[in-house]
C-alpha positions as CSV (number, residue, x, y, z in Angstrom):
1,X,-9.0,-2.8,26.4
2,X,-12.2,-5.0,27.2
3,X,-13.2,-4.9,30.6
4,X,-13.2,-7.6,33.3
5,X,-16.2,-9.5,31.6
6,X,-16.1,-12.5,29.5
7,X,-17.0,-11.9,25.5
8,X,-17.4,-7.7,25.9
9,X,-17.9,-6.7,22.5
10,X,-16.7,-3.3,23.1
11,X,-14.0,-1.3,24.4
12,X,-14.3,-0.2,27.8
13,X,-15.0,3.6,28.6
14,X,-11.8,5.6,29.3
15,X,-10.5,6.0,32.9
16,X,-9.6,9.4,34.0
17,X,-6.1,7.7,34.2
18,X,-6.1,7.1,30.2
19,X,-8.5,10.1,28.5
20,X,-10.3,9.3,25.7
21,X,-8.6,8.8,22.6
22,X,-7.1,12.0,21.2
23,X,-7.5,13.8,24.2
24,X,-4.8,14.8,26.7
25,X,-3.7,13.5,30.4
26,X,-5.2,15.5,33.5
27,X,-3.0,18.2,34.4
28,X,-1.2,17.8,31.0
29,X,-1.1,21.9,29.7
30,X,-1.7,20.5,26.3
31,X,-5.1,19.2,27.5
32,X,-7.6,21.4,25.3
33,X,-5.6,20.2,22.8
34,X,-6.8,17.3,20.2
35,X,-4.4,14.7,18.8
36,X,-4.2,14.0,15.2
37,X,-1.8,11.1,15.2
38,X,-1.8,8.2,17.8
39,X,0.1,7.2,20.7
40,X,0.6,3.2,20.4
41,X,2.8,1.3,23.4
42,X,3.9,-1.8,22.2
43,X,4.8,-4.1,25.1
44,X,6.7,-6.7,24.1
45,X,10.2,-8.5,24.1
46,X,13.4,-7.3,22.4
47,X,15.8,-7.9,18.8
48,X,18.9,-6.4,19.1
49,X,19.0,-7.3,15.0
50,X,16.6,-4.7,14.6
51,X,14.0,-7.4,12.7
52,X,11.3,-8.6,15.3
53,X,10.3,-7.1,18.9
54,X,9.6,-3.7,20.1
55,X,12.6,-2.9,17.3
56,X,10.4,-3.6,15.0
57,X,7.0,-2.8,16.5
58,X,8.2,1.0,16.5
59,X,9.3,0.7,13.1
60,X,5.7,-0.3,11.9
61,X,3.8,2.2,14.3
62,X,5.8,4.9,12.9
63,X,5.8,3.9,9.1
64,X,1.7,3.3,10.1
65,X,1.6,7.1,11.1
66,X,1.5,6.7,14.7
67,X,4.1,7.8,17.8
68,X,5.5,5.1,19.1
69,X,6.9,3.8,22.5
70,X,7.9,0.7,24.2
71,X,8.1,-1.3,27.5
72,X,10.4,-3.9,27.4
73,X,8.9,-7.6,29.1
74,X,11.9,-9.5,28.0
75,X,15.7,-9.0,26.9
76,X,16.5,-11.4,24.1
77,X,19.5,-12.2,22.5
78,X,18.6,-13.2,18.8
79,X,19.2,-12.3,15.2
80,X,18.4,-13.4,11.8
81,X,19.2,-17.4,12.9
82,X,17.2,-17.4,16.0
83,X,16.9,-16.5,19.8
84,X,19.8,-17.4,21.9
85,X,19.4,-16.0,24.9
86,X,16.3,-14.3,27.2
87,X,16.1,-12.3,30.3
88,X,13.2,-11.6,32.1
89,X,13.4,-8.9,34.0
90,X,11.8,-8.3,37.3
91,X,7.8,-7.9,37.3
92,X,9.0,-4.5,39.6
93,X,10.8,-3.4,36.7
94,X,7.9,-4.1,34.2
95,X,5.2,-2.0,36.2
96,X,7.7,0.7,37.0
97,X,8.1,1.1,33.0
98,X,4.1,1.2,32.6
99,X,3.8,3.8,35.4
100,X,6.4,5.9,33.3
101,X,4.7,5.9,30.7
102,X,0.8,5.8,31.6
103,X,1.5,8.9,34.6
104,X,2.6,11.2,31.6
105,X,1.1,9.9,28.3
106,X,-2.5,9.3,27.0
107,X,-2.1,6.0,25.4
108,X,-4.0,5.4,22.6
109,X,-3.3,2.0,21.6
110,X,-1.2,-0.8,22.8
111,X,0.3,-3.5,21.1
112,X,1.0,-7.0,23.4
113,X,3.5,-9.3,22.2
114,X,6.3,-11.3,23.8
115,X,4.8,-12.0,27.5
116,X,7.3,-15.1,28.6
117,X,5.7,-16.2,31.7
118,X,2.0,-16.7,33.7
119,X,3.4,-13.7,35.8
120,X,4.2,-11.0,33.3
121,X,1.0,-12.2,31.2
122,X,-0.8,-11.6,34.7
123,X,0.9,-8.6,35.3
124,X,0.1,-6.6,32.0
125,X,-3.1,-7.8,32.2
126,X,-3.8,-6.5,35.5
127,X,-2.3,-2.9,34.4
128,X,-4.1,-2.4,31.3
129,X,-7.5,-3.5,33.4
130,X,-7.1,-0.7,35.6
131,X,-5.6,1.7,32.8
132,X,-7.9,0.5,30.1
133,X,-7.2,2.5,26.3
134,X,-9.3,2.3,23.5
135,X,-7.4,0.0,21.2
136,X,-5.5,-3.5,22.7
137,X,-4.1,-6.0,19.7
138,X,-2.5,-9.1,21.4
139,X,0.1,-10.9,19.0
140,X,-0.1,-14.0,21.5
141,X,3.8,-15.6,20.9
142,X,3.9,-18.6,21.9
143,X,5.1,-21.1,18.9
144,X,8.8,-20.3,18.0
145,X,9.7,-20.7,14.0
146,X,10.9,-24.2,14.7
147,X,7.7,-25.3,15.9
148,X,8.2,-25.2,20.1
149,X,6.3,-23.8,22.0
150,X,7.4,-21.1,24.2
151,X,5.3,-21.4,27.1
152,X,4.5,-23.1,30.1
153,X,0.7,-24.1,30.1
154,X,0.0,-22.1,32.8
155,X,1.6,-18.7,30.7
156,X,-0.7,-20.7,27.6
157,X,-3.9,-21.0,30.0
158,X,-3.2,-17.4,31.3
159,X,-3.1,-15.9,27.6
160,X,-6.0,-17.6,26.9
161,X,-7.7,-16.0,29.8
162,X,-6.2,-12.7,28.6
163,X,-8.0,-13.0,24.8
164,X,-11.3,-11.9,25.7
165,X,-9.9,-9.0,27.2
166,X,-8.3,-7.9,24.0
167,X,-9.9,-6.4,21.1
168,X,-8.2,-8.1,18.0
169,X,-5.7,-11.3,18.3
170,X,-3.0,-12.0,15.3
171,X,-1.7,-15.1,16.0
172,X,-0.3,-17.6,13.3
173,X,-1.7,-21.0,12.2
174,X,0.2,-22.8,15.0
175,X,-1.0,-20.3,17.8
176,X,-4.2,-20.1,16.5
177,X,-4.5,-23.6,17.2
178,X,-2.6,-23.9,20.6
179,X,-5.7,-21.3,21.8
180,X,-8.2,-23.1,20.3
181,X,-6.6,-26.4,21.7
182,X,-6.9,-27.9,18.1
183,X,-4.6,-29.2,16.0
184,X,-2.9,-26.6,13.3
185,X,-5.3,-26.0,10.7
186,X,-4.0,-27.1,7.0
187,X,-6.4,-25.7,4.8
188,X,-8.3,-21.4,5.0
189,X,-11.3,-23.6,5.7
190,X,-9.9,-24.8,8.8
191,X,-8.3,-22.0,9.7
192,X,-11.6,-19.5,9.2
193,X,-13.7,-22.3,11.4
194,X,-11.3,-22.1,14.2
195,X,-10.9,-18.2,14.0
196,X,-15.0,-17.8,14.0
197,X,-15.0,-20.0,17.2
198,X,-12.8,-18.4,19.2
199,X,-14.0,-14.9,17.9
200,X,-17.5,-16.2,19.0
201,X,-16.6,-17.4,22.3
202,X,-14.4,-14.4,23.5
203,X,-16.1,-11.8,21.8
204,X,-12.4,-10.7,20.6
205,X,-11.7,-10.3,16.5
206,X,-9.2,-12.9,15.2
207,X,-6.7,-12.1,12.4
208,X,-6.1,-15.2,10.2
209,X,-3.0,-14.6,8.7
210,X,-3.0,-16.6,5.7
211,X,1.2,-16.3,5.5
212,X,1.4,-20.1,7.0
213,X,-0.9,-21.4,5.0
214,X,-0.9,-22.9,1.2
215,X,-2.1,-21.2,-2.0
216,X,-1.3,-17.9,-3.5
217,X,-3.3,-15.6,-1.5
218,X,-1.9,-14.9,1.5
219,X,-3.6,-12.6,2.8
220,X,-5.5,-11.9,6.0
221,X,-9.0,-12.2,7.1
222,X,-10.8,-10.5,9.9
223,X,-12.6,-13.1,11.6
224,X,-15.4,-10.8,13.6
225,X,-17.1,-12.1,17.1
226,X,-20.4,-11.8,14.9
227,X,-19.2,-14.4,12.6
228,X,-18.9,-11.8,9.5
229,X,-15.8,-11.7,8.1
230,X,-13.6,-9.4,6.2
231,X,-10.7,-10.5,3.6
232,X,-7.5,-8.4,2.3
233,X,-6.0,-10.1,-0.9
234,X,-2.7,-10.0,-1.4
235,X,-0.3,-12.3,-3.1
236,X,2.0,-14.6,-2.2
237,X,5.8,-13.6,-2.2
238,X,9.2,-16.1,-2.5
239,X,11.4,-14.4,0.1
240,X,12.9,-15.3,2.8
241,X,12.8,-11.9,4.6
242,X,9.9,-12.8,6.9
243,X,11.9,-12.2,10.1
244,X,9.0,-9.9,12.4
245,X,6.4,-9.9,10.5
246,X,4.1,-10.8,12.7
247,X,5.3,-7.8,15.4
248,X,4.8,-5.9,12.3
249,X,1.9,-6.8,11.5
250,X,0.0,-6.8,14.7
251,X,1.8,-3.3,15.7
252,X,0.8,-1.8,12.4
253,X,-2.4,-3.0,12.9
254,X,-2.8,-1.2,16.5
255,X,-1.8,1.8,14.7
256,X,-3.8,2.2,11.9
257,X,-7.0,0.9,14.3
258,X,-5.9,4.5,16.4
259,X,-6.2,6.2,13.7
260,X,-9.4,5.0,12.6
261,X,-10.7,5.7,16.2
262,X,-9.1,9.5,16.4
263,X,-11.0,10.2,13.2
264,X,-13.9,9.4,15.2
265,X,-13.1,11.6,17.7
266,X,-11.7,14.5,15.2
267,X,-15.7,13.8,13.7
268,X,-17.9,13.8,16.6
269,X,-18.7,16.3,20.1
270,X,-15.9,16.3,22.1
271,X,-16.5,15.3,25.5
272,X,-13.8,14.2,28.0
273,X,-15.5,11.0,28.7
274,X,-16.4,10.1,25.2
275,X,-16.6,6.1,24.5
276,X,-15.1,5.0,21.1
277,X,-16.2,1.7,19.4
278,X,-14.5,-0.3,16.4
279,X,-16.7,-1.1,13.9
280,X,-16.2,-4.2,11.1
281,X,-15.4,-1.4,8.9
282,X,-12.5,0.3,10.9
283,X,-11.1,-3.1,11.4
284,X,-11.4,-4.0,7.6
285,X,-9.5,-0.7,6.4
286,X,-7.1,-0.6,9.2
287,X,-6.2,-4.4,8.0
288,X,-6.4,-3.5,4.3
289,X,-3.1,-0.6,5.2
290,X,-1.5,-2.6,7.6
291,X,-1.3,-5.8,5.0
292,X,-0.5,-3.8,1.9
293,X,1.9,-1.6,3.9
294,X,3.6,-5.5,4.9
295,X,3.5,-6.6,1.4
296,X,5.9,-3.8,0.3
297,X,7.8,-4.2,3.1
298,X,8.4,-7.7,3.0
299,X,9.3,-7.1,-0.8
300,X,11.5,-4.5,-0.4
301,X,13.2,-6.7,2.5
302,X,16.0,-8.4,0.4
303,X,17.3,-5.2,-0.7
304,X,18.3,-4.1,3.0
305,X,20.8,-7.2,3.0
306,X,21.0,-7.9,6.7
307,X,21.9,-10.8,8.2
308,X,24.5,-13.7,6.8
309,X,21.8,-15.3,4.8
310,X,21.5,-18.4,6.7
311,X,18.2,-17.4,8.5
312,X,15.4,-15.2,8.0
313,X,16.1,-11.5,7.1
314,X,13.9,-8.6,8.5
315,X,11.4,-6.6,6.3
316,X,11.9,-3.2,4.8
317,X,9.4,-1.2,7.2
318,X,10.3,2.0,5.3
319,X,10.1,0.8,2.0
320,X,7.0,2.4,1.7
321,X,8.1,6.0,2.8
322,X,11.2,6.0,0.6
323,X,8.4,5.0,-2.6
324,X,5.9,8.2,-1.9
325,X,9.2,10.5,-0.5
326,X,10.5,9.9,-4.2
327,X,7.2,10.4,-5.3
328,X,7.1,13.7,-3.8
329,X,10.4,15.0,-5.4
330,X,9.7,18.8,-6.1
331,X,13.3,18.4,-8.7
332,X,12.2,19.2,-12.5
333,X,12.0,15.8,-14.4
334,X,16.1,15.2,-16.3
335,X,14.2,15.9,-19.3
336,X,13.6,18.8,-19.3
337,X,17.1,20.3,-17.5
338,X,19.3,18.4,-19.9
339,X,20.9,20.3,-23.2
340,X,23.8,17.8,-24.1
341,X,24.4,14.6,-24.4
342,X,26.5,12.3,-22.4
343,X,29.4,13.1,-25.4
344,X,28.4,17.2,-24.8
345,X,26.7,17.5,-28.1
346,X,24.1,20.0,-27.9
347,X,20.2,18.0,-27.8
348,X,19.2,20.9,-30.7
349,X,16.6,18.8,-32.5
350,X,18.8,18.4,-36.0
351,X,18.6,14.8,-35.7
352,X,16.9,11.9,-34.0
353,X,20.6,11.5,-32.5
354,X,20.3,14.8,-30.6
355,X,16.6,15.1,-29.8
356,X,16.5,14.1,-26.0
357,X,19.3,12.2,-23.7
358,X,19.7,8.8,-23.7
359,X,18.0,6.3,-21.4
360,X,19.7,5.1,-18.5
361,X,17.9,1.8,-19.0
362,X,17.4,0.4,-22.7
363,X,13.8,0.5,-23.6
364,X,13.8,-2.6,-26.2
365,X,11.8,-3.5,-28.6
366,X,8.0,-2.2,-28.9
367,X,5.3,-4.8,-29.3
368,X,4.1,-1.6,-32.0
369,X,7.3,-0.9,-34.0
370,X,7.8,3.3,-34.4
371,X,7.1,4.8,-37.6
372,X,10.6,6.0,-38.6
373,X,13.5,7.5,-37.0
374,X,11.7,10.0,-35.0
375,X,9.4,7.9,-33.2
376,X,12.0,5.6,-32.5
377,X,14.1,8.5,-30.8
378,X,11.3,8.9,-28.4
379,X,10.7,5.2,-27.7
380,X,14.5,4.8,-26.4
381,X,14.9,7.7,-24.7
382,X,11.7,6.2,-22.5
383,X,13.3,3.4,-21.8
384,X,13.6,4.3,-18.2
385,X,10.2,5.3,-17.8
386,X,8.9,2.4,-19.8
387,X,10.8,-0.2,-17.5
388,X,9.4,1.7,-14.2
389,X,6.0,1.2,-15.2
390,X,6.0,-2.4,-15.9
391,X,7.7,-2.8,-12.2
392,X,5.0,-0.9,-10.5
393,X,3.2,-3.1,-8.0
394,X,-0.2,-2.2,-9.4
395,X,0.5,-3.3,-13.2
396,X,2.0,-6.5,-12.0
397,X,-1.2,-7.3,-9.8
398,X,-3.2,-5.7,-12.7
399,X,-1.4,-8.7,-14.5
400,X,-1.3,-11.4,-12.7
401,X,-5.0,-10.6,-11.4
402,X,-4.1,-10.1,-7.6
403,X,-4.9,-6.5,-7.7
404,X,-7.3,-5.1,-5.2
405,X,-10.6,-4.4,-6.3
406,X,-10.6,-1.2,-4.3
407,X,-7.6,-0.3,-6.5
408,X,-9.1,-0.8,-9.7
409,X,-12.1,1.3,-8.6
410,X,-9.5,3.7,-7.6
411,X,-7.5,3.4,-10.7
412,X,-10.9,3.5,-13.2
413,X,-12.4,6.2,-11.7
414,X,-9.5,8.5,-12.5
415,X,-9.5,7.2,-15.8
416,X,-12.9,7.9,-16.8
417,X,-12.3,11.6,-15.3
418,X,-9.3,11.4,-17.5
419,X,-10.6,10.7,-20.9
420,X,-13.0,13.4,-20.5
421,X,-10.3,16.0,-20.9
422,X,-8.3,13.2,-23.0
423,X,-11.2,13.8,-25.4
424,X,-11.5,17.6,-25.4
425,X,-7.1,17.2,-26.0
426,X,-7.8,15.1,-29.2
427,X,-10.6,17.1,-30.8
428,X,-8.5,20.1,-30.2
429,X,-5.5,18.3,-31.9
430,X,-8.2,17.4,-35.0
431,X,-9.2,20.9,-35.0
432,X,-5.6,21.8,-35.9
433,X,-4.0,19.4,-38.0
434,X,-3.1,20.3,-41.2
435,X,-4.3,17.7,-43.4
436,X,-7.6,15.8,-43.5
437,X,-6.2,12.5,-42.6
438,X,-5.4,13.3,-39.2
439,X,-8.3,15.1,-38.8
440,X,-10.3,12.5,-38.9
441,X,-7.8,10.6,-36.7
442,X,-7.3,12.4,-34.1
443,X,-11.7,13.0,-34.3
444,X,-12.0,9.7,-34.6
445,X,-9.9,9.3,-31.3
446,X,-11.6,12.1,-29.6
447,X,-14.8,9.7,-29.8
448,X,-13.9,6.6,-29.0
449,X,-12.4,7.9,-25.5
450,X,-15.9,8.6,-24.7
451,X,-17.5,5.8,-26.0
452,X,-15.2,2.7,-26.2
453,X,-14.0,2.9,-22.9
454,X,-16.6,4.5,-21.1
455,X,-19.0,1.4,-21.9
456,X,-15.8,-0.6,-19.4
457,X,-15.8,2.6,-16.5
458,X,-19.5,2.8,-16.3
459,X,-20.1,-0.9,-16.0
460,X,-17.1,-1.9,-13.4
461,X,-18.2,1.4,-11.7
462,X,-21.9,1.5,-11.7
463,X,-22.1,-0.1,-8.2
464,X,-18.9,1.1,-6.7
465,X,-18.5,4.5,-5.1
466,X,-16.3,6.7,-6.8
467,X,-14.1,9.8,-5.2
468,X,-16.2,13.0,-7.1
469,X,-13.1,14.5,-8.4
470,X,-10.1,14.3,-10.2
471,X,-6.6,13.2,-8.2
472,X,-3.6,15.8,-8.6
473,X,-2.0,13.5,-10.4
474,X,-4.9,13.3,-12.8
475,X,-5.4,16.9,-13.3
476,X,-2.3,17.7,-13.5
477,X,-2.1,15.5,-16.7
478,X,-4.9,15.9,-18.0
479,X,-4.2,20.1,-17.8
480,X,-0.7,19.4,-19.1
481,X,-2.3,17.6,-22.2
482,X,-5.4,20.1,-23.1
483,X,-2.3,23.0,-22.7
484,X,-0.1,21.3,-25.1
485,X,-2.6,20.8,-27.8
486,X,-4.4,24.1,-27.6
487,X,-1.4,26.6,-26.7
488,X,1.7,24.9,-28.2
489,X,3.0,23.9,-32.2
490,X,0.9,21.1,-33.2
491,X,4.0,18.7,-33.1
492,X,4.3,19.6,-29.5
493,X,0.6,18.5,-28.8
494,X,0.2,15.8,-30.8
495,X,3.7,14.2,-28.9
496,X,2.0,15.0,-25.6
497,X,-1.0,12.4,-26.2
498,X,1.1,9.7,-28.3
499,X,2.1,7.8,-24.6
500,X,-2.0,7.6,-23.7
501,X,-1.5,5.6,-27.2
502,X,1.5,4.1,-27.5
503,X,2.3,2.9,-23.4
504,X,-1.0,1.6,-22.9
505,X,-0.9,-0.6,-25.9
506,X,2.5,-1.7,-24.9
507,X,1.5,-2.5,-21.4
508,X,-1.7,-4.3,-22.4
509,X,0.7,-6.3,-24.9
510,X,3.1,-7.5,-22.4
511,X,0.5,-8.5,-19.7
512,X,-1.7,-9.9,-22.4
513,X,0.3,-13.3,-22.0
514,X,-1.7,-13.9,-18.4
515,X,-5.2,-13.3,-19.5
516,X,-7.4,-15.7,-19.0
517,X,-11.2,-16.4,-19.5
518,X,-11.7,-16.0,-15.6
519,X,-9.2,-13.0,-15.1
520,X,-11.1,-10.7,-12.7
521,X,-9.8,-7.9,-15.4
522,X,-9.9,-9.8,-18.5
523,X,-12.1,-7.1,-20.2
524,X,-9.2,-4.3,-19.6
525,X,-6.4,-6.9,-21.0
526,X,-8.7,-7.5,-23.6
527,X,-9.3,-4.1,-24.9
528,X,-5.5,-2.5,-24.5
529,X,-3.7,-5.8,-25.5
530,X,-6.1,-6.1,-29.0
531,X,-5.7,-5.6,-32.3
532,X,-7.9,-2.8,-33.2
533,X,-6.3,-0.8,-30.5
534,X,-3.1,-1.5,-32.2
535,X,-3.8,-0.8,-35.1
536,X,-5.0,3.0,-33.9
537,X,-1.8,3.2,-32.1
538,X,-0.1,2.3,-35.9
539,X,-1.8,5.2,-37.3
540,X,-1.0,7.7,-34.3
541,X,2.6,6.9,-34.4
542,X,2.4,7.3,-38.4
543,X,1.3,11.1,-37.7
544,X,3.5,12.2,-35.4
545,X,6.4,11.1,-37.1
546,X,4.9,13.0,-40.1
547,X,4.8,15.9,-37.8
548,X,8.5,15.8,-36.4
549,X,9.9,15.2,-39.9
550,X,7.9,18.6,-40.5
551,X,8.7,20.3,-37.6
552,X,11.1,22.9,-37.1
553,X,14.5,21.7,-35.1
554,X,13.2,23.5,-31.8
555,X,10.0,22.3,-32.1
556,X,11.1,18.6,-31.9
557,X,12.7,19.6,-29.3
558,X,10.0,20.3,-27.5
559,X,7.5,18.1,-28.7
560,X,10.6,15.6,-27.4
561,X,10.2,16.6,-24.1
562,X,6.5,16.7,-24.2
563,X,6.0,13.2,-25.1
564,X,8.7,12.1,-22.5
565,X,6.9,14.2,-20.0
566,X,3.9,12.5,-20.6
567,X,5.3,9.2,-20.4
568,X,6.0,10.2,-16.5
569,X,2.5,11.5,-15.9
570,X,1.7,7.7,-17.1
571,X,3.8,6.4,-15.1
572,X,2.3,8.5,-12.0
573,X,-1.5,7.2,-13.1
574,X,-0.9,3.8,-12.9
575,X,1.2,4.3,-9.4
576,X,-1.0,6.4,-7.6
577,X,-3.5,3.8,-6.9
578,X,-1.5,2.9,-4.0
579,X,-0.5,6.0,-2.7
580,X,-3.6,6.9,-1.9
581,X,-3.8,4.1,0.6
582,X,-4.9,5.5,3.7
């Protein structure tokens, strides 16, 4: 938190009361010890529903990798449908819970949300002046969902008073407005100029959350005291599980800024009075995870199917940790365990009926038909796969043209590592096919992975920063294919590098319907959903069903379970864009 002076651009140095961040409590016999994640307090109201409040605000610090905890200002009783019911308890109450928790914990952060009165607002602010931390977001409530307000205007006047104390401020369009004393913006324009005032004249950042406002980007901008800004993308959703998002939001957002200010720490002398600073940057990444990480959860939100439908139902806040604990599932892919069928005939590779089990999902028709009876075995029995891919947030924003720029970059840079070894995979494949048609193919193929595609990584990445090194997810493919077409029967290599082929083709096809002439990624669409790429992925398909046809029963059976392996490994490229989201 600021201290006592108007428009402080900086946090105030830590009190011996409150360490610096990372660091430990006087006394505290864990004092030589660093922390790595960090301690956020969200002070706020309550939701017995679980949606909104401190319910939710520990939700989101600990889905944002922080440890939470909570002192309660107000006991509501509300759910889904709305608040029916407060109690305030006793300002006595609400210091005694502060002293709990600032006499035995370094505090880190804190969030501020539901402060219902002139006297609580006066209260915490009073506290946190003489306990200041590192890191204060105020989500300043004071407009309910139907549009009244929930304060008196001495509690409005008092939060006012208490913004240029704070270090970042998420209020919505109608709050925004109330503290500016303005009249709700309609428009971003409105809503930026009104942001870069108050950020100017308090010397505090000011989220603008563009979820109130019109247009499919609703993301949020950073509106800095300096009157730079910085904007996270993301699109628009249909739900109507928006119940806490903005205790989410803001509590996510206090979280993530502690961690950005314990890597600080983790990187520079320690000293026991160190002073921390945000920077524009800090702010800007700590935003970008905290409204991605809301995205998913607000997605995710219908599936958790609480509440009676006739309000607003809460966000999935662990939407995201269920995706990436999936994600890391150690269990061998069903693939490669199963030897039967669901009828308990044996998958022996005798026919195209017992080559590999059958989808779950059905895969239907490919844009490029298979080649014959083999081919078409291993397009169904990705049908699974195939469905997963086109559901991945990242190929839907990749068609639609709301992707992140920063997870393109991500995305192309592993590519461009990729078809390096992609390359080396395809000239070993020509080296050893047995006739000189697929020689030149596969030679062919080897080439134009360097040049084609390169000529699209080199010029997107020539003024981006790139990581330096391949993802485990990329070298783990790309080991996977140079294995199976140097130390395996042909078939079996030649079915590993068919889904770099036949899957990219397939999704450049389907989202080829949304480019457009102004499509930030036009130039991808262009090149995956074209003919000439088709055509190669005619002539790849043509081969390998030469090859099965040729191959010996257990051979296509593992040639099978190569290709189907590699569709997963596709599947993981396109995904882990966003789980590298830090």
């Amino acid at each position: 938190m600021k201290a006592e002076q108007p428009s402080a651009p900086t946090c105030a140095s830590t009190t011996p009361s409150n360490p610096a961040p990372g660091a430990s409590a006087p006394g505290n016999p864990r004092a030589s010890q660093t922390a790595r994640v960090p301690r956020v307090l969200s002070i706020a109201g309550t939701d017995p529903s679980g949606g909104a409040g401190i319910q939710a605000d520990l939700k989101s610090i600990t889905a944002s990798g922080g440890y939470g905890m909570c002192v309660t200002t107000s006991l509501v009783a509300q759910n889904t449908c709305g608040v029916r019911e407060v109690f305030t308890p006793p300002l006595e109450f609400l210091t005694a819970q502060l002293a709990a928790v600032f006499d035995d914990v370094t505090v880190d952060a804190v969030k501020i949300g539901m402060l219902g009165d002139a006297d609580t607002i006066r209260t915490v602010r009073t506290w946190l002046s003489e306990h200041p931390v590192p890191v204060v977001v105020l989500d300043p409530v004071m407009i309910a969902s139907s549009g009244d307000r929930l304060l008196q205007a001495e509690a409005e006047q008092a939060l006012r008073d208490l913004v240029p104390l704070v270090d970042v401020i998420t209020p919505n369009i109608p709050e925004l407005a109330v503290l500016c004393e303005k009249e709700p913006a309609q428009t971003f324009d409105e809503a930026h100029e009104q942001a870069a005032n108050l950020a100017a004249a308090t010397g505090t950042t000011v989220i603008v959350k563009g979820g109130h406002l019109c247009g499919q980007d609703a993301g949020n901008t950073a509106v800095f005291p300096d009157g730079t800004c910085a904007h996270v993308r993301t699109p628009r959703l249909d739900s109507r599980n928006t119940h806490g998002t903005g205790c989410s939001l803001s509590s996510s957002l206090a979280t993530r800024l502690g961690v950005e200010l314990l890597q600080h720490t983790e990187a520079a002398e320690p000293a026991a009075d160190q002073k921390n600073t945000l920077t524009s940057e800090d702010t800007h990444r700590a935003l970008q995870w905290s409204t991605r990480w809301l995205h998913e959860s607000i997605a995710a939100g219908a599936g958790l199917q609480v509440g009676s439908g006739e309000g607003h139902g809460p966000v999935d806040h662990a939407a995201r940790a269920r995706r990436l604990e999936a994600a890391a599932s150690a269990y061998p892919w069903h693939h490669l365990l199963a030897t039967t069928d669901s009828e308990g005939n044996a998958l022996d590779g005798t026919s195209p009926e017992r080559l590999l089990p059958v989808s779950p999902v059905p895969a239907g028709e490919a844009v490029v038909k298979p080649a014959g009876p083999w081919t078409a075995a291993l397009w169904a029995a990705g049908g699974e796969t195939w469905h997963q891919i086109l559901d991945l947030p990242f190929v839907r924003a990749l068609g639609d043209g709301t992707l992140d720029e920063d997870l393109f970059s991500f995305y192309l840079d592993q590519d461009a590592l990729y078809l390096r070894d992609y390359s080396r995979a395809l000239a070993t494949l020509s080296a050893r096919a047995d006739t000189a048609e697929a020689q030149v193919h596969w030679a062919a193929g080897a080439h134009e992975a360097i040049a084609a595609e390169s000529q699209l990584h080199e010029g997107w990445l020539a003024n981006r920063a790139r990581l330096g090194g391949p993802s485990p997810i990329t070298m783990g493919y790309t080991n996977f294919l140079r294995a199976s077409a140097a130390g395996d029967d042909y078939v079996v290599g030649a079915a590993a590098i068919l889904p770099c082929y036949w899957l990219y083709e397939e999704v450049g096809a389907v989202l080829s319907s949304q480019n457009h002439a102004d499509h930030p990624y036009a130039e991808w669409l262009s090149l995956y959903g074209g003919e000439e790429f088709a055509a190669e992925v005619e002539r790849s398909l043509a081969e390998v069903e030469r090859a099965f046809e040729a191959a010996s029963p257990a051979q296509r059976v593992r040639a099978a379970q190569a290709y189907l392996s590699a569709c997963v490994y596709e599947r993981e490229f396109f995904d882990q864009a966003h789980r590298a989201l830090r």
